[in-house]
ZALOPA-877276 format. One record per atom (N, C-alpha, C, CB): atom name; x, y, z negated; residue in three letters. Coordinates in nm, 2 decimals. Atoms other than C-alpha are relative to their C-alpha. Glycine has a CB too. Layout:
# ZALOPA-877276
{CA, {X, Y, Z}, ALA}
...
This chain:
# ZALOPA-877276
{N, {0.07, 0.07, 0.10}, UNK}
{CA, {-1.49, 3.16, 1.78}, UNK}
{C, {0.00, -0.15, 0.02}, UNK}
{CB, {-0.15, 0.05, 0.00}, UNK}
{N, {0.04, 0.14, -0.04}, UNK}
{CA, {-1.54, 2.80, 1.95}, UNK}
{C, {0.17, -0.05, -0.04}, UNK}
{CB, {-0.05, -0.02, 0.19}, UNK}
{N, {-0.18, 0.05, 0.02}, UNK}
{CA, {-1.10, 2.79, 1.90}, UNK}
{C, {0.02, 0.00, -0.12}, UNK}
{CB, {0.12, 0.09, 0.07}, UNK}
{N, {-0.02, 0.00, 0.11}, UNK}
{CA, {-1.13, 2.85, 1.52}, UNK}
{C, {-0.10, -0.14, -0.06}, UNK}
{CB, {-0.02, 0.14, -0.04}, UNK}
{N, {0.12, 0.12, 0.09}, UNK}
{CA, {-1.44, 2.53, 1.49}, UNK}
{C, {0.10, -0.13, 0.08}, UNK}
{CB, {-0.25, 0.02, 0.06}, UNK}
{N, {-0.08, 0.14, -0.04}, UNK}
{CA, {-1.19, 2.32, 1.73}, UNK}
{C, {0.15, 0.01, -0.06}, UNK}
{CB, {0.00, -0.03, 0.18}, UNK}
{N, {-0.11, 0.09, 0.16}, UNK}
{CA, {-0.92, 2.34, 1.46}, UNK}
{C, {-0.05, 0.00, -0.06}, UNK}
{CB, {0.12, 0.04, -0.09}, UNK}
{N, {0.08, 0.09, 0.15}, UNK}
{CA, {-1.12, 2.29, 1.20}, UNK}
{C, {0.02, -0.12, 0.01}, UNK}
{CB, {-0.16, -0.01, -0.03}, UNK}
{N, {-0.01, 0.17, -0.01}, UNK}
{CA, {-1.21, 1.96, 1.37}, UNK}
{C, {0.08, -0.05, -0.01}, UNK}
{CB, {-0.03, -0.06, 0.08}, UNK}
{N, {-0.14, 0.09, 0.03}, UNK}
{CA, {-0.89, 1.87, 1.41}, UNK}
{C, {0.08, -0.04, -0.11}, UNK}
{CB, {0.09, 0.04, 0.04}, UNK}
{N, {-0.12, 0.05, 0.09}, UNK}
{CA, {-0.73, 1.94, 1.12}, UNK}
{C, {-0.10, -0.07, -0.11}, UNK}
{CB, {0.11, 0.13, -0.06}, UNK}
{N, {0.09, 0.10, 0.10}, UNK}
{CA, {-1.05, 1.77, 0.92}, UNK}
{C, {0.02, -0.12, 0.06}, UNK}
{CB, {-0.15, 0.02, -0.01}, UNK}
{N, {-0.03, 0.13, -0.02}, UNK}
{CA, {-0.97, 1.46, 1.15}, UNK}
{C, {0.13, -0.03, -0.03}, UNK}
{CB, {-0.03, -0.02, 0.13}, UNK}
{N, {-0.17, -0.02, 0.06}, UNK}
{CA, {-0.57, 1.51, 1.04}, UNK}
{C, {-0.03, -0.05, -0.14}, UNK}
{CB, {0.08, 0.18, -0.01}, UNK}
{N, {0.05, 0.00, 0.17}, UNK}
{CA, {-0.74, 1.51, 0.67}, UNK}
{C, {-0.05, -0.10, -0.06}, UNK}
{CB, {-0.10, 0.08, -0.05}, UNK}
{N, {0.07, 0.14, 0.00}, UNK}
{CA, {-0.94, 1.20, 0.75}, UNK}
{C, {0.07, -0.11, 0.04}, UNK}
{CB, {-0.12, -0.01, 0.10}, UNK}
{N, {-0.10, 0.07, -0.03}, UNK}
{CA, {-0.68, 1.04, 0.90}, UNK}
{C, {0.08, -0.04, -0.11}, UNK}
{CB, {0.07, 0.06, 0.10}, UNK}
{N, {-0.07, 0.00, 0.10}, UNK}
{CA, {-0.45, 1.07, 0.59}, UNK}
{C, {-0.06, -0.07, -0.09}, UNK}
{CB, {0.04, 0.10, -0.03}, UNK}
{N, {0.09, 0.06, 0.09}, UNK}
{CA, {-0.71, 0.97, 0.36}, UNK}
{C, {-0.02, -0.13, 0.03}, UNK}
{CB, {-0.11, 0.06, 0.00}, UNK}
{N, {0.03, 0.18, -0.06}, UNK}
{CA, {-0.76, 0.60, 0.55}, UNK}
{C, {0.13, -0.02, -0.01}, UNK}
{CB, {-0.06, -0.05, 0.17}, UNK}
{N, {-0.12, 0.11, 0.06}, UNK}
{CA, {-0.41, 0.54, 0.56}, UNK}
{C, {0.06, 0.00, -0.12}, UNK}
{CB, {0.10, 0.00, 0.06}, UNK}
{N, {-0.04, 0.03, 0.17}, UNK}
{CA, {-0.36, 0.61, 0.19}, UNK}
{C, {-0.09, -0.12, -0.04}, UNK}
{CB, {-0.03, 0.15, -0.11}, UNK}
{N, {0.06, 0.08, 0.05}, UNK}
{CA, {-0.64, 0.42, 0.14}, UNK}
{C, {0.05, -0.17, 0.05}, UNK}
{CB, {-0.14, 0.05, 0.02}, UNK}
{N, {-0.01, 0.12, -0.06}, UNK}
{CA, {-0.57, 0.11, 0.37}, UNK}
{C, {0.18, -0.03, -0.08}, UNK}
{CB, {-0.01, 0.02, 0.19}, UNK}
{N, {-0.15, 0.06, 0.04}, UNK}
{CA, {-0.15, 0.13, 0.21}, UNK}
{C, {-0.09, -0.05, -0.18}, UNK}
{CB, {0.19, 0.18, -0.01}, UNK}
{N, {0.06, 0.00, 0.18}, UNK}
{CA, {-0.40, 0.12, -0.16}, UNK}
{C, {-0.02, -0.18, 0.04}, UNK}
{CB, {-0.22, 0.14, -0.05}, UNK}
{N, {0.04, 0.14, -0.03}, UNK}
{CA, {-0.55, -0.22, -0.01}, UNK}
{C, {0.12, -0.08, 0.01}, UNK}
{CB, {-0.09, -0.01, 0.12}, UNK}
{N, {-0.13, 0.08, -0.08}, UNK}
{CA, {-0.24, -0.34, 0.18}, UNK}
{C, {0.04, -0.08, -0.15}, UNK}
{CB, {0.17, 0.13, 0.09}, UNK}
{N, {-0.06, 0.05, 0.13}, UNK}
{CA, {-0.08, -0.35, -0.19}, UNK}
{C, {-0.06, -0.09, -0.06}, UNK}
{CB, {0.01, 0.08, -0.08}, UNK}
{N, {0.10, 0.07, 0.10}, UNK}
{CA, {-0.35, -0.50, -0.35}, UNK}
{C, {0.00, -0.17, 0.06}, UNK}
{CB, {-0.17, 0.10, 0.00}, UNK}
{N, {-0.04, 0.12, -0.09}, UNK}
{CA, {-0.35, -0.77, -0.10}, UNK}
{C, {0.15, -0.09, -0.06}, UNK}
{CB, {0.03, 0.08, 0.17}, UNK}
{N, {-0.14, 0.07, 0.07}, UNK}
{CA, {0.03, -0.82, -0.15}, UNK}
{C, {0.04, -0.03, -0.16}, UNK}
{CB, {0.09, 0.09, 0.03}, UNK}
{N, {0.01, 0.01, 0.13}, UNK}
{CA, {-0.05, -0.80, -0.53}, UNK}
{C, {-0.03, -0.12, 0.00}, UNK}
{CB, {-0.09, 0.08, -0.08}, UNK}
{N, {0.11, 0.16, -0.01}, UNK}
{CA, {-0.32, -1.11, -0.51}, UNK}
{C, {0.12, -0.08, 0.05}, UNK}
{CB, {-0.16, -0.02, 0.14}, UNK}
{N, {-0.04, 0.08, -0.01}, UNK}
{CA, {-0.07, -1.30, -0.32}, UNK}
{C, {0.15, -0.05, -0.09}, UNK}
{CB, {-0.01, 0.00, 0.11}, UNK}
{N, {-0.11, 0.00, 0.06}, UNK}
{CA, {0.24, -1.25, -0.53}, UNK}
{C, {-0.07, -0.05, -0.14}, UNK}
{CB, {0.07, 0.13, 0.02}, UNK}
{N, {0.05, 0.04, 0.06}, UNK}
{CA, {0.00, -1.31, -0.80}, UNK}
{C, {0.02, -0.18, -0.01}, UNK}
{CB, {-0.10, 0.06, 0.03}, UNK}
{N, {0.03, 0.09, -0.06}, UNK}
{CA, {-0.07, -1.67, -0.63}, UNK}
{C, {0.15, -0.07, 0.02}, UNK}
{CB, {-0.09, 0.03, 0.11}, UNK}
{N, {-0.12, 0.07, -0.05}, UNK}
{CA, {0.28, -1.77, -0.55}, UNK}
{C, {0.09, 0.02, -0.14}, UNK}
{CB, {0.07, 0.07, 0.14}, UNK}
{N, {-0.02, 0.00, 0.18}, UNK}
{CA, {0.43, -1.67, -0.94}, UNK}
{C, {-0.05, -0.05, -0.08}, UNK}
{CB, {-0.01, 0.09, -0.06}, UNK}
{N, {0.11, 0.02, 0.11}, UNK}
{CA, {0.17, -1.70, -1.16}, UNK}
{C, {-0.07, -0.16, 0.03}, UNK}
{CB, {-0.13, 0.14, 0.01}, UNK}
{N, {0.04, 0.12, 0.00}, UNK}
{CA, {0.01, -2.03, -0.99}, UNK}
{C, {0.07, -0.11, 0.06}, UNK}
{CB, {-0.11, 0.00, 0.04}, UNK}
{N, {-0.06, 0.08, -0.10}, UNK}
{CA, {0.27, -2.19, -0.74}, UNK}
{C, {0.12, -0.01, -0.08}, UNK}
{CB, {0.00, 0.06, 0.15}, UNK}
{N, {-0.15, 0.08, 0.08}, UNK}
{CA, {0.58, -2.15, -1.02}, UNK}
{C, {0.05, 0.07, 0.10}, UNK}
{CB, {0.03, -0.21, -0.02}, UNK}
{N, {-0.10, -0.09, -0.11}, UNK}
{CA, {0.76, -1.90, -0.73}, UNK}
{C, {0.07, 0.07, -0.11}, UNK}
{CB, {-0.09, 0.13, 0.14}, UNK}
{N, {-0.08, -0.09, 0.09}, UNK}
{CA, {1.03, -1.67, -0.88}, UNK}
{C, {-0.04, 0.16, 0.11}, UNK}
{CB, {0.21, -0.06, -0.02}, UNK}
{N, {0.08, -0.11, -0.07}, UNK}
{CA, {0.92, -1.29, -0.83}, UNK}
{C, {0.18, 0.08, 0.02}, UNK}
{CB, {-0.16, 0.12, -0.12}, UNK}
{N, {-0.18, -0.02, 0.03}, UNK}
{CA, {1.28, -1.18, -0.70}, UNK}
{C, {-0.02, 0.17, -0.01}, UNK}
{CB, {0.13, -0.07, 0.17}, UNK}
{N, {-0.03, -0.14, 0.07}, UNK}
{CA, {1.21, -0.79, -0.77}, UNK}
{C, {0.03, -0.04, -0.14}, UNK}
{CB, {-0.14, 0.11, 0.00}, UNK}
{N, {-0.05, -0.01, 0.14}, UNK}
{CA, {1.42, -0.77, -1.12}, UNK}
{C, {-0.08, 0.14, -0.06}, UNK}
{CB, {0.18, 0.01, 0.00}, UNK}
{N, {0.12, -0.08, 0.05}, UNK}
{CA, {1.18, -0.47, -1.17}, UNK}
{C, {-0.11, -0.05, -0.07}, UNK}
{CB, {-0.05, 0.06, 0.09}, UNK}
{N, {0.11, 0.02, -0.08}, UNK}
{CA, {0.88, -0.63, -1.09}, UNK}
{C, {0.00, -0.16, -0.12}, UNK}
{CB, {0.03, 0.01, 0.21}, UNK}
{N, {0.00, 0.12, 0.07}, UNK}
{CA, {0.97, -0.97, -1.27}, UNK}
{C, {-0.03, -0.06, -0.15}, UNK}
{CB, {0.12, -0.02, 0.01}, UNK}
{N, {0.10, 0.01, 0.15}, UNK}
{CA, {0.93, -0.91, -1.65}, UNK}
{C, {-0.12, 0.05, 0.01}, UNK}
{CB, {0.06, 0.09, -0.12}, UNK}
{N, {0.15, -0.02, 0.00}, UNK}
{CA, {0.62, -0.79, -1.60}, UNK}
{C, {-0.10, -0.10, -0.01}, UNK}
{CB, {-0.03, 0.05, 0.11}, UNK}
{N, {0.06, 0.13, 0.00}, UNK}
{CA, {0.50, -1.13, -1.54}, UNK}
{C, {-0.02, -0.07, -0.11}, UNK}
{CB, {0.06, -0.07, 0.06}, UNK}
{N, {0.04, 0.08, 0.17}, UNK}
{CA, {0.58, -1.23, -1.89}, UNK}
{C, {-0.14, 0.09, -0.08}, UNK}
{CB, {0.18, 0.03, -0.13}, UNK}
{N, {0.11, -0.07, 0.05}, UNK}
{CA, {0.29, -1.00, -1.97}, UNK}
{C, {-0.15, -0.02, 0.02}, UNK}
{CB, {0.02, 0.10, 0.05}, UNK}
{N, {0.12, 0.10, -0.11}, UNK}
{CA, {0.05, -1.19, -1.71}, UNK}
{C, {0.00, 0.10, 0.11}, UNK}
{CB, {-0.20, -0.03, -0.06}, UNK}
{N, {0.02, -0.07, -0.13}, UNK}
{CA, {-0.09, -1.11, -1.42}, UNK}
{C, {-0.06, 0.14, -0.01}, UNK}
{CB, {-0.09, -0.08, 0.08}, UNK}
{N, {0.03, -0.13, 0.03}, UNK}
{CA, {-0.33, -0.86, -1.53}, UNK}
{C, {0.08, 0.17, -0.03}, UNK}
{CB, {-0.04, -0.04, -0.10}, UNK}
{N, {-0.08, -0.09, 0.05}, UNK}
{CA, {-0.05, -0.63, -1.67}, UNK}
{C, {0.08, 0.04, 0.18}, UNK}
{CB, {0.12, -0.08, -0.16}, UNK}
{N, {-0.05, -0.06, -0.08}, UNK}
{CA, {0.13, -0.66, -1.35}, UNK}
{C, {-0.06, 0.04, 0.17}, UNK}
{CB, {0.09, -0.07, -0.01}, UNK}
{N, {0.06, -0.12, -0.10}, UNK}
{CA, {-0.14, -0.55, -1.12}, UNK}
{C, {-0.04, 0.15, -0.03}, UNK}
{CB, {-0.12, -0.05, 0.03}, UNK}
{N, {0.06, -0.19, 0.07}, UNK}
{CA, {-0.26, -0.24, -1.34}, UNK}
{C, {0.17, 0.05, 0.03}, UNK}
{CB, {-0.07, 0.02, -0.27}, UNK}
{N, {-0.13, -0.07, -0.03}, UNK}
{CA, {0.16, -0.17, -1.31}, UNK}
{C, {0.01, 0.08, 0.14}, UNK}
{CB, {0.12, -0.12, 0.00}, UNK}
{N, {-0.07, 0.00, -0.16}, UNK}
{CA, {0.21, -0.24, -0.91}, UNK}
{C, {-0.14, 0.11, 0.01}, UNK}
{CB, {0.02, -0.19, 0.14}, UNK}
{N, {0.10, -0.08, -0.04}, UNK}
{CA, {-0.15, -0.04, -0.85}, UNK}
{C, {0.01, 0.13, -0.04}, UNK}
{CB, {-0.11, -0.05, -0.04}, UNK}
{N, {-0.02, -0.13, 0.03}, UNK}
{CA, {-0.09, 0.22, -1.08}, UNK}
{C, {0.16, 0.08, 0.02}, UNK}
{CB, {-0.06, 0.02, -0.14}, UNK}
{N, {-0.12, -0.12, -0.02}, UNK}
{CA, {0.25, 0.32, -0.94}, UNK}
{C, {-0.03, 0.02, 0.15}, UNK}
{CB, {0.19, -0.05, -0.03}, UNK}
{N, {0.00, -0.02, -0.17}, UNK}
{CA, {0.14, 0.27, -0.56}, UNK}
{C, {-0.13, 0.14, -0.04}, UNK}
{CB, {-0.07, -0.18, 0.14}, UNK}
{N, {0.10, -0.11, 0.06}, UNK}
{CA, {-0.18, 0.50, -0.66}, UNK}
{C, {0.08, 0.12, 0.01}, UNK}
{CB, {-0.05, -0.03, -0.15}, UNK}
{N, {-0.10, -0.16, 0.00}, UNK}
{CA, {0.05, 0.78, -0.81}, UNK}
{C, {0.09, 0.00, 0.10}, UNK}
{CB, {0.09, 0.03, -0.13}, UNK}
{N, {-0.09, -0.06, -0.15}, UNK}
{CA, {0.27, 0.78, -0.51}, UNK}
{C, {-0.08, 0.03, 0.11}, UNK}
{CB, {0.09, -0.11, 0.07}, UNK}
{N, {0.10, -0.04, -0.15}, UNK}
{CA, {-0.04, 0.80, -0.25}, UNK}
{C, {-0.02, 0.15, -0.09}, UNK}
{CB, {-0.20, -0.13, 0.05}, UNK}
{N, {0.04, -0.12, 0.04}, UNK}
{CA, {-0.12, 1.07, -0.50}, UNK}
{C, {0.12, 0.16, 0.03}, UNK}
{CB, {-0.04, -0.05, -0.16}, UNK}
{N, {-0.11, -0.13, -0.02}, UNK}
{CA, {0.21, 1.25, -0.48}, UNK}
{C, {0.02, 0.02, 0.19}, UNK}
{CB, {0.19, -0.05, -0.10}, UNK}
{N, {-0.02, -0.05, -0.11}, UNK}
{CA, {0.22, 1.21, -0.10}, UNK}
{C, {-0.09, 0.10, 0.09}, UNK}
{CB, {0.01, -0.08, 0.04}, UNK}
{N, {0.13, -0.09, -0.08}, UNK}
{CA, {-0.12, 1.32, -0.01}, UNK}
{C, {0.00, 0.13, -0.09}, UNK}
{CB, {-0.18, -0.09, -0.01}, UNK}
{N, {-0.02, -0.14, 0.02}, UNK}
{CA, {-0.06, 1.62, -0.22}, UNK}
{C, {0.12, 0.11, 0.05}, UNK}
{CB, {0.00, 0.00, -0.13}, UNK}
{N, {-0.12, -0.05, -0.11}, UNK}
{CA, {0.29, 1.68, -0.05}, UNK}
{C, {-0.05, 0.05, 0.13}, UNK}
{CB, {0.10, -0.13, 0.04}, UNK}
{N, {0.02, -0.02, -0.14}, UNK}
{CA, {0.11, 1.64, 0.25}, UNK}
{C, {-0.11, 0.10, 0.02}, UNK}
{CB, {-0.02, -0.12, 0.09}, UNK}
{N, {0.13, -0.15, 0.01}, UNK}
{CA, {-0.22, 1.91, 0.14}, UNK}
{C, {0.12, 0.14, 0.06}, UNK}
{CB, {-0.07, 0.05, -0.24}, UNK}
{N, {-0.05, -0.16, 0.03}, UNK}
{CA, {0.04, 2.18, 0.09}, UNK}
{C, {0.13, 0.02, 0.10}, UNK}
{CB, {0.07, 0.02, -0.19}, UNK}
{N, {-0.11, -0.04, -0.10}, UNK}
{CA, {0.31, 2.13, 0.35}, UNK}
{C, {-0.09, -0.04, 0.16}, UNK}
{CB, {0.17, -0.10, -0.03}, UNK}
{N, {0.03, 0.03, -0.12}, UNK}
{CA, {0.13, 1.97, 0.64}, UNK}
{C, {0.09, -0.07, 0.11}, UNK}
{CB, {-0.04, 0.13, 0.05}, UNK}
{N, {-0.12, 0.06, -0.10}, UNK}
{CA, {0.43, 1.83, 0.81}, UNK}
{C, {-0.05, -0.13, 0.01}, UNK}
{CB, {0.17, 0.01, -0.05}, UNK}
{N, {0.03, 0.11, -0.10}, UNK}
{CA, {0.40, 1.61, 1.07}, UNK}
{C, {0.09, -0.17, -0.06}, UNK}
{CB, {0.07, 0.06, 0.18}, UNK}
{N, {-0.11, 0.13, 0.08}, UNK}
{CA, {0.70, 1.34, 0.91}, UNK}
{C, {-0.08, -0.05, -0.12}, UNK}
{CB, {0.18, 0.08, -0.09}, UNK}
{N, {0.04, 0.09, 0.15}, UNK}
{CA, {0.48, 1.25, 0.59}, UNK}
{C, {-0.17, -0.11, 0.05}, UNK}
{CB, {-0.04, 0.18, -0.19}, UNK}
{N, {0.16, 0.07, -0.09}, UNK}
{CA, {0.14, 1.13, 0.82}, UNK}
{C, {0.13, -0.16, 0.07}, UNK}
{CB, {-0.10, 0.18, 0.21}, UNK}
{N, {-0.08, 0.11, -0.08}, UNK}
{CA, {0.50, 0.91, 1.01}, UNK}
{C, {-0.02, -0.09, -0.12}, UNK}
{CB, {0.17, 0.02, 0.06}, UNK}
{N, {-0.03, 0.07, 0.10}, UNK}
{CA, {0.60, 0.79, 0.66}, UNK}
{C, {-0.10, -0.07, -0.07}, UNK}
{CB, {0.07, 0.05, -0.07}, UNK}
{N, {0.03, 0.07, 0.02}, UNK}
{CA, {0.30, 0.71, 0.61}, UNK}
{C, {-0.03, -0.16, 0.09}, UNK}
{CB, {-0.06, 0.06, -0.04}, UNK}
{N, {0.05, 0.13, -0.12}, UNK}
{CA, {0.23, 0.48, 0.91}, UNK}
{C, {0.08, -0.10, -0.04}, UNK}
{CB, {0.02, 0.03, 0.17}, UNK}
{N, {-0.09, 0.09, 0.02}, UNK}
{CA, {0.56, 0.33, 0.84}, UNK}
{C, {-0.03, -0.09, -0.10}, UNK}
{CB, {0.12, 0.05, -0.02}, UNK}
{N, {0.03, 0.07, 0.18}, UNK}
{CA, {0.46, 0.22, 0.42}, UNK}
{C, {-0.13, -0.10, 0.10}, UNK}
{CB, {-0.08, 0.17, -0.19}, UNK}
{N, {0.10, 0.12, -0.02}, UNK}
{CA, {0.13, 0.06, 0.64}, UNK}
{C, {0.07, -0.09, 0.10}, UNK}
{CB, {-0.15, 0.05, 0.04}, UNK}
{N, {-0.10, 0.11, -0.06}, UNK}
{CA, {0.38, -0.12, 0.90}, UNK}
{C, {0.05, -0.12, -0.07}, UNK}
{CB, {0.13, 0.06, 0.03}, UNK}
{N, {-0.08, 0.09, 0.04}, UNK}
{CA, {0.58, -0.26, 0.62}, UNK}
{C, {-0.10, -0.05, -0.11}, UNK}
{CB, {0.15, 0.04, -0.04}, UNK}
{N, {0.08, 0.04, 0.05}, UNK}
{CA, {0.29, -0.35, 0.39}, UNK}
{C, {-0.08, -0.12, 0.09}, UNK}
{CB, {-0.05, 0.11, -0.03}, UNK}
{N, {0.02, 0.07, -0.06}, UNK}
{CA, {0.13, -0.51, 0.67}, UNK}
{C, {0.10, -0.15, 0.06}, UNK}
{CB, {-0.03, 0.08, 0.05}, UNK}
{N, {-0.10, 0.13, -0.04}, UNK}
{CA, {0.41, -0.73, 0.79}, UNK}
{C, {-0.01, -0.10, -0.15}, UNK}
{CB, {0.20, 0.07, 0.04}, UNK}
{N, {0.01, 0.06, 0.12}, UNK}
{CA, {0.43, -0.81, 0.41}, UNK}
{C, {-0.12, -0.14, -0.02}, UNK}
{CB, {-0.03, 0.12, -0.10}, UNK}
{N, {0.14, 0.11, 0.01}, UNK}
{CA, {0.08, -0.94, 0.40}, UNK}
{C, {-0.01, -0.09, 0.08}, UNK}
{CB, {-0.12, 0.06, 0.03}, UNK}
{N, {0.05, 0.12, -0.09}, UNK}
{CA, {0.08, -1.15, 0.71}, UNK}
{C, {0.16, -0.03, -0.02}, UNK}
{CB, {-0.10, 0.02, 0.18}, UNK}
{N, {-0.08, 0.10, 0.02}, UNK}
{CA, {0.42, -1.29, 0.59}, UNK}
{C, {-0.07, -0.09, -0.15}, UNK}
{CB, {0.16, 0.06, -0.01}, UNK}
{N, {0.07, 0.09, 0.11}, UNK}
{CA, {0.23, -1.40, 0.27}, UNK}
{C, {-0.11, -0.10, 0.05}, UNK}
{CB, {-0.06, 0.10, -0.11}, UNK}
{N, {0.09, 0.09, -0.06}, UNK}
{CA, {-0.05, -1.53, 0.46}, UNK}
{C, {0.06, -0.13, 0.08}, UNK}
{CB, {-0.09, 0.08, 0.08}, UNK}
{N, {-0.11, 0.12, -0.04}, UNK}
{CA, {0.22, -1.74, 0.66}, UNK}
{C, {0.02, -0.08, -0.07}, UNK}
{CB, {0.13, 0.03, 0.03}, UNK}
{N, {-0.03, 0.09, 0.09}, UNK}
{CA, {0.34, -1.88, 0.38}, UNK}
{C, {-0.05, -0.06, -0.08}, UNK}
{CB, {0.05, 0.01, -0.05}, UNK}
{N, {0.13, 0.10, 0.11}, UNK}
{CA, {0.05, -1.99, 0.24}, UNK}
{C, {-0.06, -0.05, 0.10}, UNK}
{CB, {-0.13, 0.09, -0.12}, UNK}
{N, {0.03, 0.07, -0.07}, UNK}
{CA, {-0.08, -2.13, 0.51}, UNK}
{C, {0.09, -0.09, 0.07}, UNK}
{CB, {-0.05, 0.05, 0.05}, UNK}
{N, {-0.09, 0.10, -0.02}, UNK}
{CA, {0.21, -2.32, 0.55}, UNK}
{C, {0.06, -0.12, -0.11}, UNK}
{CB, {0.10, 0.08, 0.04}, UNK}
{N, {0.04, 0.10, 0.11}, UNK}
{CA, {0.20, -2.44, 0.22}, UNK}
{C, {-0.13, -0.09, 0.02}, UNK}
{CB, {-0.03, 0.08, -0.12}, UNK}
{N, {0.10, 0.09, 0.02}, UNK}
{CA, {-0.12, -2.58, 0.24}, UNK}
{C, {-0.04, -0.11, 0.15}, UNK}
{CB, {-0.12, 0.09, -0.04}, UNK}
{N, {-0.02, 0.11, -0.09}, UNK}
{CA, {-0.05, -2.74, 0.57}, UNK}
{C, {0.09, -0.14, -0.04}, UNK}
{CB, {0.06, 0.07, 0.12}, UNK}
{N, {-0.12, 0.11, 0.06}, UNK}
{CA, {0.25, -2.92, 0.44}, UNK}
{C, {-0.06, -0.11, -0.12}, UNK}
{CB, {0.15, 0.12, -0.08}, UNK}
């Protein structure tokens, strides 16, 4: 009995676990949204995704509801990948998406704080 309530726990901390780092890759983006926002839209930068770029002729607005609602539906399709299979590789891939999200963000913060030093 006590070995069926200590997996539970675990695999509700596995569940909780997944859930923060979808949520934190949700922020990461949003972050990287704002500043790509800030370096296009107010600094005159060129957005070098060719995806990602017309969008801008739309404003900003348009291309946050875009970038949010495709990262969104991908946390959505992973974390349901990862309900129904459980494999250990999609909890990595996520860590990895908050690695490179993160680096992202604190290279934007670099460069804006290097802007406004200069």
């Amino acid at each position: 009995m006590q070995k069926v309530s200590a997996v539970r726990r675990i695999d509700a901390l596995k569940h909780l676990n997944m859930l923060i780092s979808l949520f934190v890759v949700i922020l990461l983006n949003l972050v990287d949204s704002f500043f790509t926002i800030i370096f296009v839209d107010v600094l005159g930068f060129q957005e070098m995704n060719p995806i990602v770029a017309p969008i801008f002729n739309w404003g900003p607005l348009a291309f946050i509801t875009w970038k949010m609602a495709m990262v969104i539906g991908c946390c959505i399709v992973i974390y349901t990948s990862w309900v129904f299979s459980r494999k250990k590789w999609v909890q990595q891939f996520v860590n990895v998406l908050m690695a490179i999200y993160g680096i992202l963000a604190l290279t934007h913060i670099t460069a804006m704080v290097r802007l406004i030093i200069a």
